[in-house]
C-alpha positions in Angstrom: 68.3 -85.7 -120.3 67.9 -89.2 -119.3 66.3 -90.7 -116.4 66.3 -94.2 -114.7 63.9 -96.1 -112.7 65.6 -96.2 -108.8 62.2 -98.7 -108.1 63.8 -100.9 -111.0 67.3 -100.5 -110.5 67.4 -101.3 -106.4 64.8 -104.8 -107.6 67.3 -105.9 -110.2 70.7 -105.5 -108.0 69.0 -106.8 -104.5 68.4 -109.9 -106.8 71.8 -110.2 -107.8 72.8 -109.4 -104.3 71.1 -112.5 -102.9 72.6 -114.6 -105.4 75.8 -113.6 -105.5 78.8 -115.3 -103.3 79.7 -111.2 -101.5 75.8 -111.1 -101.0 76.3 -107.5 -102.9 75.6 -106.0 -105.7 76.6 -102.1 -106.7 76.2 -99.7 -109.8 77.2 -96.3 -110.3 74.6 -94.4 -111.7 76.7 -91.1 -112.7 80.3 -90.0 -112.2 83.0 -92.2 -111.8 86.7 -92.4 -110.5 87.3 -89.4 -112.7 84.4 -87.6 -111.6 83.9 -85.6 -108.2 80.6 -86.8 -107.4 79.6 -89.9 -107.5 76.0 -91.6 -107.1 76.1 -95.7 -106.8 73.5 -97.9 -106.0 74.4 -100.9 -103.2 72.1 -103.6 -102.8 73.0 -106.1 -99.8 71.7 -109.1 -98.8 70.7 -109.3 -95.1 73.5 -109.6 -92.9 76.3 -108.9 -95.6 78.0 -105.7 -95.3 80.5 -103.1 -96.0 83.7 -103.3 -93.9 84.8 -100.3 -91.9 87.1 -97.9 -94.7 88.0 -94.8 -95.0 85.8 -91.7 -96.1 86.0 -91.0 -99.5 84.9 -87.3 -98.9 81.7 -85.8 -98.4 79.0 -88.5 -98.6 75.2 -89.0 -97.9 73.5 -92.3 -97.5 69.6 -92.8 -98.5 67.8 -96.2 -98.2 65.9 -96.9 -100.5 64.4 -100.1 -99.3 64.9 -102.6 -96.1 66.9 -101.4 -92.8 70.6 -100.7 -92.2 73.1 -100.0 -89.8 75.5 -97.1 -90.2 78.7 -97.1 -88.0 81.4 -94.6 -87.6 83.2 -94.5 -84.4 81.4 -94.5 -81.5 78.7 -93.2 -83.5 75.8 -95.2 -84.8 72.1 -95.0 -86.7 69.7 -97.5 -87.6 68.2 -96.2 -90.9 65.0 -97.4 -93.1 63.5 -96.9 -96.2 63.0 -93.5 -97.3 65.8 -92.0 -94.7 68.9 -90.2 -95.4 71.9 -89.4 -93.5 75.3 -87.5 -93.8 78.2 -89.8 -93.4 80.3 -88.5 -91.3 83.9 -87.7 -93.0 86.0 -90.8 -90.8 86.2 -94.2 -90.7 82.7 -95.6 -91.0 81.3 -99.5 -91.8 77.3 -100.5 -92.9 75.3 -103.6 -92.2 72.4 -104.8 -93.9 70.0 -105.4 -91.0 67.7 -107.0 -93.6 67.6 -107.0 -97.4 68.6 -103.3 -98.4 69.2 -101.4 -101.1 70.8 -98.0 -100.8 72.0 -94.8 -102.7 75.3 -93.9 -101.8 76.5 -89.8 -103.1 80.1 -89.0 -102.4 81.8 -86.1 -103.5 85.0 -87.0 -103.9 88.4 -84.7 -102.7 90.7 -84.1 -104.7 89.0 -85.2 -108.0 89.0 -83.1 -110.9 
């Protein structure tokens, strides 16, 4: 069993997310395109983002630190540190209201 510092891990990718051209920086912590479930960790600079796109399957969203801005249709939530939603299975976008770091968990349909 091996375990990994989340604390660590969101630090060393928001840094990479400020300096980078996308303002992001992402790393899947298990799974993979071959996997079902996936967990990946996004870090965003404030105001960068994630376009709207498609729902990958069932997915929940945690923040691990700054504040964010999940939209999917007419539907919206403003979400902090420590908070968690379900992503609701349509098209959906997210904005880094400030510098965030997040911990994105999809199951993925169809993936065996």
């Amino acid at each position: 069993m091996e375990s990994m510092s989340l604390t660590s891990l969101a630090a060393e990718h928001l840094e990479g997310a400020r300096s980078a051209s996308s303002g992001r920086s992402a790393h899947t912590i298990h799974g993979g395109h071959d996997h079902p479930l996936r967990q990946t960790v996004i870090a965003l600079a404030g105001g960068q983002g994630l376009d709207e796109h498609e729902s990958p399957g069932e997915a929940t969203l945690q923040v691990l630190t700054g504040r964010v801005r999940l939209d999917a249709g007419e539907e919206s939530a403003e979400l902090t540190a420590g908070e968690y939603v379900v992503i609701p299975p349509r098209r959906h976008s997210l904005a880094a209201l400030e510098d965030s770091v997040v911990l994105l968990t999809v199951v993925a349909s169809g993936v065996r």
